[in-house]
N, C-alpha and C positions, 0 to 999 in steps of 0.2 A: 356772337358778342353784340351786345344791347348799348349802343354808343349814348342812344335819347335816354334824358333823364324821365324813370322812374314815376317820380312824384307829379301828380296829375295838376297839383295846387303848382306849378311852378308854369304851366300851358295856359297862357292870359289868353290866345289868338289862337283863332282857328283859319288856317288859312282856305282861301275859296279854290274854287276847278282854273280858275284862271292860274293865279300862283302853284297850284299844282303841278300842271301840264309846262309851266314853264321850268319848276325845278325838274321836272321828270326830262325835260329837254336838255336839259344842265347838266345833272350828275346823270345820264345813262350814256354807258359807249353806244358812238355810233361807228361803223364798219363804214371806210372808206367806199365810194363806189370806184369805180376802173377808171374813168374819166378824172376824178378828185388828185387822186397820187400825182398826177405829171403837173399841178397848178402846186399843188403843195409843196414839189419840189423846186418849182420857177419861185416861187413866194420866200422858200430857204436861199436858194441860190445869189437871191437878188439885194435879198437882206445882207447874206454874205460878203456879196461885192461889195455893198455898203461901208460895213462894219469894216472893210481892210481898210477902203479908202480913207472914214473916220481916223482912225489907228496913225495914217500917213499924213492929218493934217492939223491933230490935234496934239498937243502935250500928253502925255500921264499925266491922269488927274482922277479926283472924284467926279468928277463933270462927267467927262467919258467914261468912268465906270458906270456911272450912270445912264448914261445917252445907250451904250452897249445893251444894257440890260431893259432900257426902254422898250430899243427895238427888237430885241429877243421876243418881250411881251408881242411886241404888235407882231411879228409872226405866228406866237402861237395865236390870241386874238382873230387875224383874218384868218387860217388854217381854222377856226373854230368856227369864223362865218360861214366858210364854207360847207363842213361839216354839220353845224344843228339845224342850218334853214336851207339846203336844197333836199327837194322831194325826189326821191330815186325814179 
């Protein structure tokens, strides 16, 4: 299945080896190394305590649906630092 459009008149930019290598770094899985998994799960873990604490001192609101979902990102985010730029 051919997601990229077709039509050649529609491609203004051709991107260079630099933007390349960085999307190739973006969208390609990378396989945990052994060492990665126990940070990754200290990085949930710790978000987690977070996010109860939040919970216990904040109202329901959009705020903290928000602030929740913030720091969801910033987990996956750092689990992502980890993951595209250490060298095995």
């Amino acid at each position: 299945m051919n997601i990229v459009p077709e039509d050649k008149r529609l491609m203004k930019y051709v991107p260079g080896e630099k933007a390349k290598a960085e999307l190739e770094r973006r969208f390609t899985y990378h396989a945990p190394a052994s060492d990665q998994v126990p940070r990754y799960n200290e990085i949930r873990l710790m978000a987690h305590e977070f996010a109860i604490f939040l919970t216990k001192i904040c109202p329901e609101s959009r705020e903290l649906s928000l602030a929740l979902t913030h720091l969801e990102e910033a987990v996956m985010q750092a689990n992502a630092a980890i993951e595209r730029n250490e060298t095995s």
